[in-house]
Steps between C-alpha positions, in 0.01 A plus 500: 500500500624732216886464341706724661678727240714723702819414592522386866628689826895370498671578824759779416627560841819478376450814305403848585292562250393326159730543195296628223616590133470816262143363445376463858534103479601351807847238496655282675784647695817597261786430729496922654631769382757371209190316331321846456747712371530325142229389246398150578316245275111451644399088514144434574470188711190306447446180725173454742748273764577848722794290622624426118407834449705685779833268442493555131465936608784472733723295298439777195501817694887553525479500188193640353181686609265247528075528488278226635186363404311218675274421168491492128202785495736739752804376272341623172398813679794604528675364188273779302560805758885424577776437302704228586838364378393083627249320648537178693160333488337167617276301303294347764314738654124523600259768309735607194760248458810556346434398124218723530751821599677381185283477283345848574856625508537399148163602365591849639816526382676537796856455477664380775743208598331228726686211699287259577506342862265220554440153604258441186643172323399694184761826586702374215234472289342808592842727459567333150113617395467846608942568454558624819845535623581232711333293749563296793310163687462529870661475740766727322805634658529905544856538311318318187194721550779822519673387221185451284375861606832648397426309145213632431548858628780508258266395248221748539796783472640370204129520382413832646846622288420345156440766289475335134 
């Protein structure tokens, strides 16, 4: 039995068609029409728990357009074809793990704001070595996840606006 890379089928009978982006990604539903009609920040979600994964998209999605991935390869993937302004990212994960997204982040230079969501005893530790923006233990609650999303989206375009 291989890994499965590719996201998996999500039941989207609640929409009439997928939502995709100005690059042909496909995210999570944006709250309708409103949602569209303004530049919105793109957060990659990276958790192999499809039920993490799809409570962490809906919470974010009024706010931002938000990309899944269900691994670290998928994750890093699309970290080098898409720009993103966050990425919320497990640690534990089977195949690439977390640290390993990081540290290939890092050794390609790719600058981009991660929260870190895991149940990893070493999250703290983890966050302090590679600098990310924030991180959070689960079981965490969605207004702290929110919150730390907002944080480091503000980040990354304070960043992206440095010009010195």
């Amino acid at each position: 039995m291989g890994h499965e890379r590719q996201e998996p089928k999500r039941d989207r009978s609640r929409e009439t068609e997928p939502d995709t982006d100005a690059e042909g990604l496909t995210v999570a539903d944006g709250g309708g029409e409103a949602g569209r009609t303004r530049a919105r920040a793109r957060v990659l979600v990276v958790e192999d728990d499809i039920a993490t994964r799809d409570a962490v998209a809906v919470a974010l999605s009024d706010q931002y357009d938000v990309v899944e991935a269900n691994d670290g390869v998928l994750a890093l993937s699309l970290l080098e074809s898409h720009r993103f302004d966050a990425v919320v990212l497990d640690l534990m994960m089977p195949g690439v793990n977390g640290q390993q997204v990081l540290r290939a982040a890092q050794a390609r230079s790719l600058s981009v704001p991660f929260v870190l969501a895991s149940a990893s005893e070493d999250v703290e530790a983890v966050a302090r070595r590679f600098g990310v923006a924030d991180y959070m233990r689960k079981p965490f609650g969605l207004d702290d996840l929110e919150a730390a999303v907002s944080s480091a989206v503000l980040r990354g375009v304070w960043r992206d606006s440095d010009v010195s």
